[in-house]
Phi, psi and omega in degrees: 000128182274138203239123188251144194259159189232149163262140167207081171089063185078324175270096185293160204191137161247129190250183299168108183286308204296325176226056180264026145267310214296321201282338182303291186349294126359283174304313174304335167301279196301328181293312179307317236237319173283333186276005177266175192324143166303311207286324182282334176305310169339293182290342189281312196319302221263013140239084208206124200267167186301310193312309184303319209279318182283303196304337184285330179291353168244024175308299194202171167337280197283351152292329174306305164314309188306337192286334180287350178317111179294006176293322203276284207285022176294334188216108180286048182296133180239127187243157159087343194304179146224111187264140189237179182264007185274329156304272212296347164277331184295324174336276183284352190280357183271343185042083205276169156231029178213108223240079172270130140266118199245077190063074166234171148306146117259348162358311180297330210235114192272165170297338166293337200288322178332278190317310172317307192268359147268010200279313176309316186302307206087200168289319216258353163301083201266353198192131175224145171203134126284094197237159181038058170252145182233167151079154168075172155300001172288321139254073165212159209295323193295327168303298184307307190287356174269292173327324195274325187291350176220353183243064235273317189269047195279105144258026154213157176229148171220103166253147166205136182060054192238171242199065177269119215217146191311333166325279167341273167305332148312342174286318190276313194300309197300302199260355168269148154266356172191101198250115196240315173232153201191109169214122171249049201319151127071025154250081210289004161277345190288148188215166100030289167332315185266324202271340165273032127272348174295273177329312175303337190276311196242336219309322199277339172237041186303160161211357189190122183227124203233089177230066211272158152070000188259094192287319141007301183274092166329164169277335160270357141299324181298303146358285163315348146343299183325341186286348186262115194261343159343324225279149133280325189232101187225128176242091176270050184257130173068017167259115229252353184281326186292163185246155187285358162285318209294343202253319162325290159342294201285334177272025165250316199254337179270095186227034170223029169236181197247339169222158219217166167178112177224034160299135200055358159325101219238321198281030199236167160272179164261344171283356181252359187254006196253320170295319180311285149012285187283345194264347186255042190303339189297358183312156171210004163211123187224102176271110191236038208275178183045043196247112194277330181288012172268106194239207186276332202263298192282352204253292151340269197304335217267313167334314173269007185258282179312154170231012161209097213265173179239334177212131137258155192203109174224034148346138177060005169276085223273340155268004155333077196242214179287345175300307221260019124009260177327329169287355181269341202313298193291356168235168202264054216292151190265320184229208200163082169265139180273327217299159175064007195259164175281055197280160175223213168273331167344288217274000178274323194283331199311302185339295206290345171237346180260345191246011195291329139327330201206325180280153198236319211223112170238170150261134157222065136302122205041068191208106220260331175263005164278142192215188196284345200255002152296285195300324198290330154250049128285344196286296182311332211244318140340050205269333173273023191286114132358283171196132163236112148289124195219023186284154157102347178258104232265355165290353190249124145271316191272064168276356172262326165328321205253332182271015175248002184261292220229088183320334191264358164293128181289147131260145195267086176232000000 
């Protein structure tokens, strides 16, 4: 076979006689494709997962360099690891300025490795969060105090289910300078001590606040929310010392959020949670499950109180029944958990006409009257639905019937 030569973009190259179009091509793909701008290799880079990103950094040279663009590395998920400290120094020499850890080990990983990988993040560290983690200093008090000791400008933490001792936040409340979100679900070491010098510290430019499980923490500490005029987001679930002063309190001075959360809050009225409410109406995600003061009535006023909610939740409102339906009608709600409440068909049909329009994702979990001609007809009437979580409901049988009504529906059972 005889080879005839072609230039292509300055490069002469022997092709192939028998197929030099499909091969100029070919070549010209690739000259072109290596010849583009940096500033677009960047941009392709950063949605590129670390892995693709390291086999791409040893193809050649001029990708290698591109790979070190600190642009590419602003944001780090490390999920699934077993972290050792020779990870978490590579880590930090990328100097990210947004840091996840996702269902990792810590097992591994010493306080020098800490102390490595933020002595590396730095200043330039703006956002760190941990979750679903096990072992080591990695949920542990020893993470906070290396952190606050080197990432001064650090303004959001997300720790959840981590062994956090009032020592530790406090350190952090001190050494940051402008702490805008903070959530420490289920770190049930946290007391009063830390967290009213946190408030005393941030209260002003707070935006979101997360002390879900933190049993600990008085109602008049909780209370001192209110100083934050800022906040959007407060999540009080299962902090079982509040009281209904405590929710007074907070609707003289909190008149900007949007998202709410008192579940299991048990000590509270319904007249303090309905004043709390009318002073925030603009809320549009509200968790009030497992609340006993939730009836059809209390259901009623929050519904005419609010004024356009988008996700509720009232799991475990055991008077909650097919009535209290009807009340939903004027907002345009997405997601909506049910379980364990007394809904029927009544309230599947309310659903199925009045919300058909806008909901994606419901629940009846465990809710003892849903049967197959409920989901079926929401199924039917629903079209942008999503997903129904259906454990526990010993009446649905006809689960291929119902996933043939609305093909993009998941069912949860």
């Amino acid at each position: 076979m005889c080879a005839s030569p072609l230039t292509v973009n300055g490069v002469r190259t022997s092709l192939p006689a028998k197929y030099p179009l499909k091969a100029y091509y070919r070549v010209q793909v690739e000259v072109e494709w290596m010849s583009l701008p940096a500033e677009l290799w960047v941009k392709i880079m950063r949605y590129m997962t670390h892995k693709d990103l390291c086999e791409l950094s040893v193809t050649c040279s001029y990708l290698h360099q591109l790979t070190t663009h600190t642009a590419i590395w602003d944001s780090i998920i490390v999920s699934g690891r077993e972290l050792q400290d020779c990870h978490v120094q590579v880590i930090g020499e990328k100097r990210p300025k947004h840091l996840t850890f996702r269902g990792c080990n810590g097992e591994y990983l010493s306080t020098m490795g800490l102390r490595a990988l933020f002595r590396g993040c730095g200043d330039t560290l703006k956002s760190l969060t941990v979750t679903d983690c096990k072992g080591g200093d990695l949920v542990s008090s020893s993470l906070l105090l290396h952190l606050s000791a080197r990432c001064q400008n650090l303004t959001q933490l997300h720790l959840s289910l981590c062994n956090l001792t009032d020592e530790a936040l406090t350190q952090l409340a001190q050494r940051t300078q402008r702490l805008e979100r903070l959530c420490i679900p289920m770190c049930s070491g946290i007391t009063d001590l830390s967290f009213r010098v946190l408030l005393s510290r941030h209260h002003t430019t707070f935006t979101c606040l997360d002390i879900t499980g933190c049993y600990y923490i008085s109602a008049s500490a909780i209370a001192q929310i209110s100083l934050c005029p800022s906040l959007t987001a407060l999540y009080l679930g299962n902090c079982n010392q509040i009281n209904s002063s405590t929710l007074t309190t907070l609707a003289e001075k909190c008149h900007k959020l949007l998202v709410l959360d008192i579940r299991g809050c048990r000590n509270v009225s319904s007249d303090s949670l309905i004043t709390l409410l009318a002073a925030n109406p603009h809320i549009h995600t509200l968790s009030i499950s497992h609340l006993t003061i939730i009836t059809d009535a209390v259901l009623e006023k929050i519904c005419s109180t609010l004024l356009r909610l988008h996700v509720l939740d009232v799991s475990g409102c055991i008077k909650v029944t097919s009535m209290a339906m009807q009340y939903l009608v004027k907002h345009p709600l997405k997601a909506l958990d049910l379980g364990s409440t007394a809904i029927g068909y009544r309230g599947c049909c309310a659903i199925a006409n009045y919300l058909s329009s806008s909901i994606q994702q419901i629940s009846f979990n465990f809710c003892s009257d849903i049967n197959d001609e409920c989901i079926r007809k929401i199924a039917q009437k629903c079209k942008k639905l999503r997903q129904i979580s259906i454990f526990g409901c010993s009446y649905i049988r006809n689960f291929d019937v119902i996933a043939k009504i609305n093909p993009h529906l998941s069912l949860e059972f």
